[in-house]
C-alpha positions in Angstrom: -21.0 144.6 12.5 -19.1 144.7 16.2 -16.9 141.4 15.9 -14.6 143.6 13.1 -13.9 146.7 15.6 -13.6 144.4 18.9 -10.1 143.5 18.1 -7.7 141.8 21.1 -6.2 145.5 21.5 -9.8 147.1 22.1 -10.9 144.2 23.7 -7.9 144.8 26.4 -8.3 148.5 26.6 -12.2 148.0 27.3 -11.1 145.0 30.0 -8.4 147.6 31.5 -11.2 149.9 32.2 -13.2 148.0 33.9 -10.6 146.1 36.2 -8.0 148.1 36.5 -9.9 151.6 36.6 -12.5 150.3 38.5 -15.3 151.6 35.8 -18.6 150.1 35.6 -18.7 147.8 32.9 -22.1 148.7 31.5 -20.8 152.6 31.1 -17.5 151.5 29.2 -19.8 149.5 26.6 -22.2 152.2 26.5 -19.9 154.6 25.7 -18.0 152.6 23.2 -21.0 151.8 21.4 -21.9 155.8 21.2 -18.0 156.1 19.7 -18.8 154.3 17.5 -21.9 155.7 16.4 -23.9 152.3 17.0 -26.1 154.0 19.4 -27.3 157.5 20.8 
């Protein structure tokens, strides 16, 4: 399940990424997904 992992802390980091850094957001899920091994 995803809801367990997405915790305020990771949610922020993953936000922070995409605002602050100025990365595109559907790269910062795609790689978190891979991280966690949901996806190839």
């Amino acid at each position: 399940p995803f809801s367990p992992s997405l915790d305020a802390k990771t949610l922020q980091q993953l936000n922070a990424s995409i605002a602050v850094e100025g990365l595109d957001a559907k790269k910062v899920a795609a790689d978190y997904l891979k991280q966690k091994g949901w996806t190839k």
